[in-house]
C-alpha positions in Angstrom: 9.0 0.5 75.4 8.6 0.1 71.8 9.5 3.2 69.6 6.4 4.7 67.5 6.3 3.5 63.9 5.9 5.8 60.3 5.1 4.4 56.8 7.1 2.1 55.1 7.6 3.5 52.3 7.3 7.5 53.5 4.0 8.6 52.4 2.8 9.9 55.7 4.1 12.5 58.1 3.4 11.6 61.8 4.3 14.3 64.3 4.5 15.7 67.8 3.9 19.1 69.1 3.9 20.6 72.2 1.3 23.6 72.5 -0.3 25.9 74.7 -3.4 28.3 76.0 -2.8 31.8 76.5 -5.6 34.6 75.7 -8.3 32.2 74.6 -5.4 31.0 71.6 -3.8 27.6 70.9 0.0 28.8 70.3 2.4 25.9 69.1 5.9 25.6 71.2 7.5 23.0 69.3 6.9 20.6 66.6 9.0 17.1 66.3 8.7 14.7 62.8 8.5 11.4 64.0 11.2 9.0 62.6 10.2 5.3 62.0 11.1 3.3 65.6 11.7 6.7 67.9 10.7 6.1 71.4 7.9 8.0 73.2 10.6 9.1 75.8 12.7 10.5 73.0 9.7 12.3 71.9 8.8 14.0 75.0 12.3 15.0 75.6 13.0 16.6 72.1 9.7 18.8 73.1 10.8 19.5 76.2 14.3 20.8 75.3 13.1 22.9 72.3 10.2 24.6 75.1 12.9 24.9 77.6 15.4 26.5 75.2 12.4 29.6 74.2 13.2 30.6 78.2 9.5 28.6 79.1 8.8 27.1 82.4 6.8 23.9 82.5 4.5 23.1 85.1 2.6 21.0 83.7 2.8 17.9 80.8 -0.1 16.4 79.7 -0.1 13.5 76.9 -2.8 13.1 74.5 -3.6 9.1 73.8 -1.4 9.4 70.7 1.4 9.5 72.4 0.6 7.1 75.2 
């Protein structure tokens, strides 16, 4: 699988994050920069380990068509 892609020359700032619902509120998790030619797998996993270390349990993973 080919790794997602950043500017060139670093004028943008492409990210990840992993967030959540609880009392009506959006609460971010976890938040991964992007680093030119990072796979999608790495991505998820990075998110994953950072929710996992809080003391979370997943249940559920659902990827928004960015990351697809």
């Amino acid at each position: 699988m080919e790794g997602l892609g950043s500017s060139e020359n670093g004028s943008s700032w492409n990210y990840a994050t992993a967030t959540t619902k609880y009392d009506g509120k959006v609460l971010l998790l976890a938040f991964v920069t992007q680093v030119n030619g990072m796979s999608k797998e790495e991505i998820v996993k990075i998110l994953v380990e950072q929710v996992v270390a809080m003391g979370f349990k997943i249940r559920l993973i659902t990827l928004d068509a960015s990351i697809l």
